[in-house]
VOBA-1610 file (N, C-alpha, C; in pm, whole numbers, padded with zeros to 5 digits, always signed):
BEGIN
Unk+00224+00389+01055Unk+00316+00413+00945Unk+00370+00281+00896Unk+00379+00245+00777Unk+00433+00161+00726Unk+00539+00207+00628Unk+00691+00133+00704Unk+00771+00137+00634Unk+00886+00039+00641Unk+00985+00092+00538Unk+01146+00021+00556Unk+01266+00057+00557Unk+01326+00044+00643Unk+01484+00102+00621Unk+01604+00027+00560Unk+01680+00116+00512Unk+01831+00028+00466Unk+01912+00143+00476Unk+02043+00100+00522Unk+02199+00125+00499Unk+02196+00209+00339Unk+02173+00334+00333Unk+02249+00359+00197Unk+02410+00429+00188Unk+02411+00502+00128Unk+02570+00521+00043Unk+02652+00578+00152Unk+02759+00557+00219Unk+02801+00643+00343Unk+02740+00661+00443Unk+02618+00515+00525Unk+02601+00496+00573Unk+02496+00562+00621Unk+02460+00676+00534Unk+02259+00707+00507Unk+02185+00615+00546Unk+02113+00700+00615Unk+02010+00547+00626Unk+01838+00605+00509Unk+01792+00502+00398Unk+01721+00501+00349Unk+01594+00468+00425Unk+01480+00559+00409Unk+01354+00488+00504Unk+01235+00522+00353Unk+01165+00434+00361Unk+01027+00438+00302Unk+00922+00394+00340Unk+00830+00495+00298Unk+00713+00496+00350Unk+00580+00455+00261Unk+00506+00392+00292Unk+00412+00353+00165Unk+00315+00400+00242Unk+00231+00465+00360Unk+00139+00456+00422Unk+00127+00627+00492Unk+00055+00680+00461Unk+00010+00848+00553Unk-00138+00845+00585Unk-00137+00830+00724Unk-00284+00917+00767Unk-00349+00998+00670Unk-00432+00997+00639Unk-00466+01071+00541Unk-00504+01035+00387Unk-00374+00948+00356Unk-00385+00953+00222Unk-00418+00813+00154Unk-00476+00790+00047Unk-00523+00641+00015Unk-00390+00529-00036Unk-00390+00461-00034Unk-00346+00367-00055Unk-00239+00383-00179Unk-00129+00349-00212Unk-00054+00346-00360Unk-00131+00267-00438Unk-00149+00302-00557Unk-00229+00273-00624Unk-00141+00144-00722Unk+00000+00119-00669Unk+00088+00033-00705Unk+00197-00010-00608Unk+00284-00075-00687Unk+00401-00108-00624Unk+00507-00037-00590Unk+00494+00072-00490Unk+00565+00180-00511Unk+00522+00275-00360Unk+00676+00391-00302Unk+00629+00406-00171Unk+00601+00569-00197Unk+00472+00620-00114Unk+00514+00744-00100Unk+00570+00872-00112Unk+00684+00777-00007Unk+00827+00889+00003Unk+00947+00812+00048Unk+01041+00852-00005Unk+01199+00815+00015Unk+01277+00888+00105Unk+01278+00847+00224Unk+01413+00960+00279Unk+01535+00941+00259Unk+01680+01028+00239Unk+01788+01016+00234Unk+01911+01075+00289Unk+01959+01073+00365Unk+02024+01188+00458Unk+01930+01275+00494Unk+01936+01434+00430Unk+01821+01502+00423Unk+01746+01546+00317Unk+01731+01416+00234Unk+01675+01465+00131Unk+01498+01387+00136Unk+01370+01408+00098Unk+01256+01377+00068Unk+01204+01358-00033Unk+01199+01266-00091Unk+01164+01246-00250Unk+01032+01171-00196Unk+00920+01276-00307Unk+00777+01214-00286Unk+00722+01178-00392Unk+00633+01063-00371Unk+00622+01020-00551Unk+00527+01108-00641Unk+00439+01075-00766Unk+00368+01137-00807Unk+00242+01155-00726Unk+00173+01281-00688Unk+00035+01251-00623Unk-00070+01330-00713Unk-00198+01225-00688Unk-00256+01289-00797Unk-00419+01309-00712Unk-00520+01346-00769Unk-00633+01399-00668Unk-00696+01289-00670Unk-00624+01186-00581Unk-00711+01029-00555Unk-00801+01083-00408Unk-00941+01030-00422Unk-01089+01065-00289Unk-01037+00928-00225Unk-00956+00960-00080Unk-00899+00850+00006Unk-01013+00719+00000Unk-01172+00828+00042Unk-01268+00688+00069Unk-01329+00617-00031Unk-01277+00686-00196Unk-01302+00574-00285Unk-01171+00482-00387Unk-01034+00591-00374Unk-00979+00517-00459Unk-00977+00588-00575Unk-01053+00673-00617Unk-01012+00698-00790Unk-01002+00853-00778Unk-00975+00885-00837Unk-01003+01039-00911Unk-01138+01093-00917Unk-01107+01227-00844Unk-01243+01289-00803Unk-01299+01353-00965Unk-01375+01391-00970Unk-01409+01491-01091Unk-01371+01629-01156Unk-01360+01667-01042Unk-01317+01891-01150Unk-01197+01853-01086Unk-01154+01946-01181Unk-00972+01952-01181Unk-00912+02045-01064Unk-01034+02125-01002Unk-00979+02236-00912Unk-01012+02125-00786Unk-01091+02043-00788Unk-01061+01960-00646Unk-00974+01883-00686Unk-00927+01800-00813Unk-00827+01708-00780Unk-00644+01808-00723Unk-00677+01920-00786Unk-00560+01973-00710Unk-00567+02064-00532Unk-00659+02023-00523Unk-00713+02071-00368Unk-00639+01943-00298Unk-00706+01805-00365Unk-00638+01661-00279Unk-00500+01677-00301Unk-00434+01703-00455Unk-00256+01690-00466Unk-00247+01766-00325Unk-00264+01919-00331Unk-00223+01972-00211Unk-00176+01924-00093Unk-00336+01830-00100Unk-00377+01813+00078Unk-00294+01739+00097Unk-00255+01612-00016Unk-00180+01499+00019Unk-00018+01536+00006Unk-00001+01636-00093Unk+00121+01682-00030Unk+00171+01757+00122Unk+00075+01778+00159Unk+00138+01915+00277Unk+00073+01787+00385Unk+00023+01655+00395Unk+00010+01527+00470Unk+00133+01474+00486Unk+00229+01416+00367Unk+00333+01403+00364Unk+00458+01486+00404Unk+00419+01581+00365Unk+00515+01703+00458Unk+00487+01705+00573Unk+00463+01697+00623Unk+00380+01703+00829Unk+00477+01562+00880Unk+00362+01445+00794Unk+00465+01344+00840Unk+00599+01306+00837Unk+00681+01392+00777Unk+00823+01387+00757Unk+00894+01502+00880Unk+00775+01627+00930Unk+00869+01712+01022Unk+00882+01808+00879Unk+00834+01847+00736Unk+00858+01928+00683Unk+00752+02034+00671Unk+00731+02131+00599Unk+00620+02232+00560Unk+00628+02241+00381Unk+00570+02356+00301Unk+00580+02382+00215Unk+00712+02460+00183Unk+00769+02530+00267Unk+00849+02580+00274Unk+01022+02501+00256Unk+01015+02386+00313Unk+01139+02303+00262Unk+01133+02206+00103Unk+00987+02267+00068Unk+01020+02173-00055Unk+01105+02238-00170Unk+01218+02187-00249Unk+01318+02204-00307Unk+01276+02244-00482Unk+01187+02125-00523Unk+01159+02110-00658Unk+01019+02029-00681Unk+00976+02063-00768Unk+00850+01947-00802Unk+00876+01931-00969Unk+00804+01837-00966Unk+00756+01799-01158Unk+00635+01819-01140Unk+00528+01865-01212Unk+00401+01890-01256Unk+00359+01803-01389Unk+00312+01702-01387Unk+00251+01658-01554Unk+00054+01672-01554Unk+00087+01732-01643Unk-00067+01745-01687Unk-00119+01705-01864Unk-00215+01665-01884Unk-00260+01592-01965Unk-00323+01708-02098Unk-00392+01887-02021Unk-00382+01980-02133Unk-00322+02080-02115Unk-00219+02139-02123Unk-00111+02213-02084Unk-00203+02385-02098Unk-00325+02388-02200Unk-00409+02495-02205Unk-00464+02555-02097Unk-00577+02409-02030Unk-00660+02429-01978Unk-00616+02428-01843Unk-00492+02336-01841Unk-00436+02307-01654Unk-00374+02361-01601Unk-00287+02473-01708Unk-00161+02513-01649Unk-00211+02663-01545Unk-00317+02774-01591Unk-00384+02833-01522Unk-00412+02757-01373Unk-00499+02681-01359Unk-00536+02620-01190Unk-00457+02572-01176Unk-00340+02570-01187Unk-00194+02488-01169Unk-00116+02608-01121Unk-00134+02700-01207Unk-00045+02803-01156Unk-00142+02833-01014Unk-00217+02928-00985Unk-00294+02929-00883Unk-00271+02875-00782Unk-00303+02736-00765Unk-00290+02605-00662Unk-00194+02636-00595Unk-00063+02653-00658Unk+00070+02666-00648Unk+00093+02777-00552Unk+00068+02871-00625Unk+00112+02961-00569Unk+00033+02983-00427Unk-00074+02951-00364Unk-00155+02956-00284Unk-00093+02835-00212Unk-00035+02755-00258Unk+00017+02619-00176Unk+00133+02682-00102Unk+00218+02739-00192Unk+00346+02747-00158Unk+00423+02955-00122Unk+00308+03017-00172Unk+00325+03145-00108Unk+00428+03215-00184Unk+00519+03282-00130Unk+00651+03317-00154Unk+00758+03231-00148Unk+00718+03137-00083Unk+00863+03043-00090Unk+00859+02913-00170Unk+00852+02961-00309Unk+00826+02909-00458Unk+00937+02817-00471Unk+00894+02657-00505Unk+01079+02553-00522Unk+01033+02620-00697Unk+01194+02503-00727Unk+01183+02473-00863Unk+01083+02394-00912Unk+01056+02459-01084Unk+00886+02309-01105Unk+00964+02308-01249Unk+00933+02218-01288Unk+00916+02181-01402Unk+00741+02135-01451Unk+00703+02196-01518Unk+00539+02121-01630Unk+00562+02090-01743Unk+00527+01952-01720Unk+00530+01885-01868Unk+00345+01831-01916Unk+00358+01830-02077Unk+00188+01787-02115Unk+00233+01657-02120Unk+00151+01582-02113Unk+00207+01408-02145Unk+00022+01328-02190Unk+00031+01289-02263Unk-00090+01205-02378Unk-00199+01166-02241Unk-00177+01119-02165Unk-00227+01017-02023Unk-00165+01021-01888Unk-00268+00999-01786Unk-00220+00988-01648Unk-00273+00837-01588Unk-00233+00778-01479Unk-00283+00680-01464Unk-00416+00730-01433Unk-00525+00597-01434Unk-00696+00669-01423Unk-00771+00716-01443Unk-00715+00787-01597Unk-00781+00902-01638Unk-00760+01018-01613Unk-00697+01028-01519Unk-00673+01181-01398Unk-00562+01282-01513Unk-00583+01390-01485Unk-00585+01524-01566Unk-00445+01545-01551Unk-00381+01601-01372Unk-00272+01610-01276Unk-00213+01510-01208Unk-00046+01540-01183Unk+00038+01498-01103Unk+00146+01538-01073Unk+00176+01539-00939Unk+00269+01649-00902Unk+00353+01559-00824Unk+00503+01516-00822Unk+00612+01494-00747Unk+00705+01606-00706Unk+00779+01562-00554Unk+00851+01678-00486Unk+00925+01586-00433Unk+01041+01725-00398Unk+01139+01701-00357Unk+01175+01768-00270Unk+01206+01719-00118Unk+01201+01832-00016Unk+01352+01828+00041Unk+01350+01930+00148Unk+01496+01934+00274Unk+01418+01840+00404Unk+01481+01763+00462Unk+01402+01741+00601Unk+01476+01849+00714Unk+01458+01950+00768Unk+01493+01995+00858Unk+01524+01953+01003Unk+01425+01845+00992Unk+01441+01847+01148Unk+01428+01602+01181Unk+01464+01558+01243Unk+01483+01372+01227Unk+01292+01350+01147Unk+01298+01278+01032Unk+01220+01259+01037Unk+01157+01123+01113Unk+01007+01078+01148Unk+00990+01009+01190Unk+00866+01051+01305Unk+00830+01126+01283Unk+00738+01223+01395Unk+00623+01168+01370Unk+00573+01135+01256Unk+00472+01064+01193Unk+00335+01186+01236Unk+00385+01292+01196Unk+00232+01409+01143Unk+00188+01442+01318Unk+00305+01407+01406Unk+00204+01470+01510Unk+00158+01645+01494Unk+00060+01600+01578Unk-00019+01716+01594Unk+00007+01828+01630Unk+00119+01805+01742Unk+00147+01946+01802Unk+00215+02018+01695Unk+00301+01965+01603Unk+00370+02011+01511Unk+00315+02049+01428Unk+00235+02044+01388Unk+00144+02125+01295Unk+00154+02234+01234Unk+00090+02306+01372Unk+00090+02452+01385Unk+00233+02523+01295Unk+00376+02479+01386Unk+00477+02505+01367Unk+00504+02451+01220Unk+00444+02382+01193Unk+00516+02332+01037Unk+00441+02455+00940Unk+00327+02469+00971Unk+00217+02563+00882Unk+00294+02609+00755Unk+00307+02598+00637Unk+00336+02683+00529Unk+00245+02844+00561Unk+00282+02929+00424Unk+00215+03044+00425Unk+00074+03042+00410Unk+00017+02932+00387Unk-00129+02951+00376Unk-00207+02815+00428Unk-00119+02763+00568Unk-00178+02664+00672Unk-00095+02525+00601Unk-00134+02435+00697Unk-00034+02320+00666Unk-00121+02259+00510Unk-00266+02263+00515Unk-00277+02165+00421Unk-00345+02296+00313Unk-00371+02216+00192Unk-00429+02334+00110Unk-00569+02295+00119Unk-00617+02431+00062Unk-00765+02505+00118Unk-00821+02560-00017
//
C-alpha cells in the first residue's frame, strides 16, 4: 500500500492511498481514496485493463472493471457495497449508457442502493465512455489492506467484486 497521513480538522487523521492490489496505476497526480474520520472518498474509476493501462473496449466490460475496482477499494478500506453513501456517474451518451449503468448498479449494489447522481459530459479522460466516484462510511479502522479473510464478511449482495 502506498500512502500518506496528516493531522486533519479536530485532529482526524487524513490517510491516502494512491496504490490497490488490483488496480492500475493513477493515471495522474492524484490518490485513489481519501480517508476522513469515517468518511471514504474514492476518486473517479473508470474501466482501465490493470495489465495495459487504457480502456478496455465494450462498455459492459469497462463497467465490469469500474465495479471490480470499486468493490477492490472497498475491501481495502474494511468496507463492502453496502457502506457506500453516494456516487457521481459521468458518462459521455446519456442514451446509450445510462441502461448498462443502470443494470451494473443495481447488480453491484443490490438493495442497498447510495445516492447517484448521472451526468452526460462532451469527454472522459482516454476516450473512455464511464466514470464513477464514491463516497463511503468506514465501519470498521481502516488499514486492513484487502485481507483475505475479510472478504467473505465484507461480500456485498452479489459477492465482494462485480461479476
Amino acid at each position: 500500500m502506498s500512502s500518506s497521513a496528516e493531522s486533519g480538522l479536530q485532529g482526524e487523521r487524513i490517510e491516502r492511498t494512491r496504490s490497490v492490489d488490483g488496480l492500475p496505476e493513477p493515471t495522474g497526480p492524484y490518490s485513489w481514496a481519501v480517508t476522513w474520520g469515517r468518511l471514504l472518498c474514492i476518486s473517479g474509476l473508470r474501466g482501465i485493463d490493470p495489465a495495459t493501462g487504457v480502456p478496455v473496449e465494450r462498455d459492459d466490460d469497462r463497467l465490469r472493471l469500474i465495479f471490480d475496482h470499486l468493490g477492490r477499494i472497498l475491501c481495502h478500506h474494511g468496507c463492502s457495497s453496502r457502506d457506500v453513501l453516494a456516487t457521481r456517474v459521468y458518462v459521455t451518451d446519456m442514451a446509450r449508457l445510462r441502461p448498462p449503468v443502470n443494470d451494473a448498479y443495481q447488480r453491484f449494489f443490490g438493495p442497498d442502493l447510495p445516492t447517484r447522481t448521472i451526468v452526460e459530459v462532451s469527454a472522459l479522460n482516454q476516450g473512455d465512455s464511464v466514470e464513477i466516484e464514491a463516497v463511503a462510511a468506514l465501519r470498521s479502522c481502516p488499514g486492513n489492506d484487502g485481507d483475505a479473510e475479510l472478504a467473505g464478511d465484507l461480500a456485498g449482495p452479489y459477492g465482494l467484486f462485480f461479476v
